[in-house]
C-alpha positions, 0 to 999 in steps of 0.5 A: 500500500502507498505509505501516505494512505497508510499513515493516513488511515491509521491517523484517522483509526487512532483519532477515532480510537482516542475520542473513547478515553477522552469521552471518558475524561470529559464525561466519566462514561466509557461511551463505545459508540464513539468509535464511529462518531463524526465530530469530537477531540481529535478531529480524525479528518484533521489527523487524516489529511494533516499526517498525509500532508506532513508524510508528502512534505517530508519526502518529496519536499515542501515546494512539489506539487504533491505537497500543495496538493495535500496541503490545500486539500487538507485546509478544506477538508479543516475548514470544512469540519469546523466552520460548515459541519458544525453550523450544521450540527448546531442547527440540527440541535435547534430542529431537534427541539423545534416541536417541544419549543412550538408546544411550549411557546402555544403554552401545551405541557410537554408530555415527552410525545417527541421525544419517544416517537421522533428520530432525531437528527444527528447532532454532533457532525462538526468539530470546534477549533481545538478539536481541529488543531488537535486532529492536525497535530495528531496527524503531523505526529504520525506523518512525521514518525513514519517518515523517520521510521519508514524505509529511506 
């Protein structure tokens, strides 16, 4: 296999895998299911492109094609995560709550109806600033290493 979509594919497994611990931390519940979670700390989409990037410049150097290629494609995918999906997630929340503040406001007493017969959207799609930055810094950790640990 290409060694940047290895590294790359293991930054995005183990940003997933770490979002379990911290959970926990944050929490204090072993919550499982964020192993395929979208949004959280680290940003795996972060992590992903960021060790592809560092991998590229590493080897073929900061001036190649290559390297600009996986560098813009990187501060999309970045900006993507936590500018456009979180505005996403935090508008989700708002439609989420939608019939119970409808009820409210029309002064109906909330009898929980919504909350077992409705699916509700989900919320948790984008990431915060720190969480990017940390998925970036997860993945240019890992590019790094494998470049320095990786066949010369």
């Amino acid at each position: 296999m290409n060694k940047g979509i290895g590294l790359s594919l293991s930054s995005i497994l183990l940003a997933q895998a770490l979002k379990i611990p911290i959970k926990k931390y944050q929490t204090g519940v072993w919550d499982v299911s964020m192993i395929g979670a979208s949004g959280g700390m680290p940003s795996s989409h972060s992590a992903g492109v960021s060790s592809l990037a560092a991998y590229v410049g590493l080897t073929k150097g900061v001036s190649s094609i290559e390297f600009g290629i996986a560098t813009v494609f990187g501060i999309i995918v970045m900006y993507d995560a936590q500018g456009i999906r979180r505005q996403t997630g935090e508008i989700t929340i708002k439609v989420n709550t939608l019939d119970e503040e409808i009820e409210k406001l029309a002064g109906l007493p909330d009898k929980g109806f919504h909350d077992l017969t409705e699916q509700k959207l989900k919320e948790m799609l984008g990431h915060q600033p720190a969480e990017v930055l940390a998925g970036a810094l997860l993945g240019v950790t890992i590019g790094l290493v494998g470049y320095l640990f990786g066949e010369k």
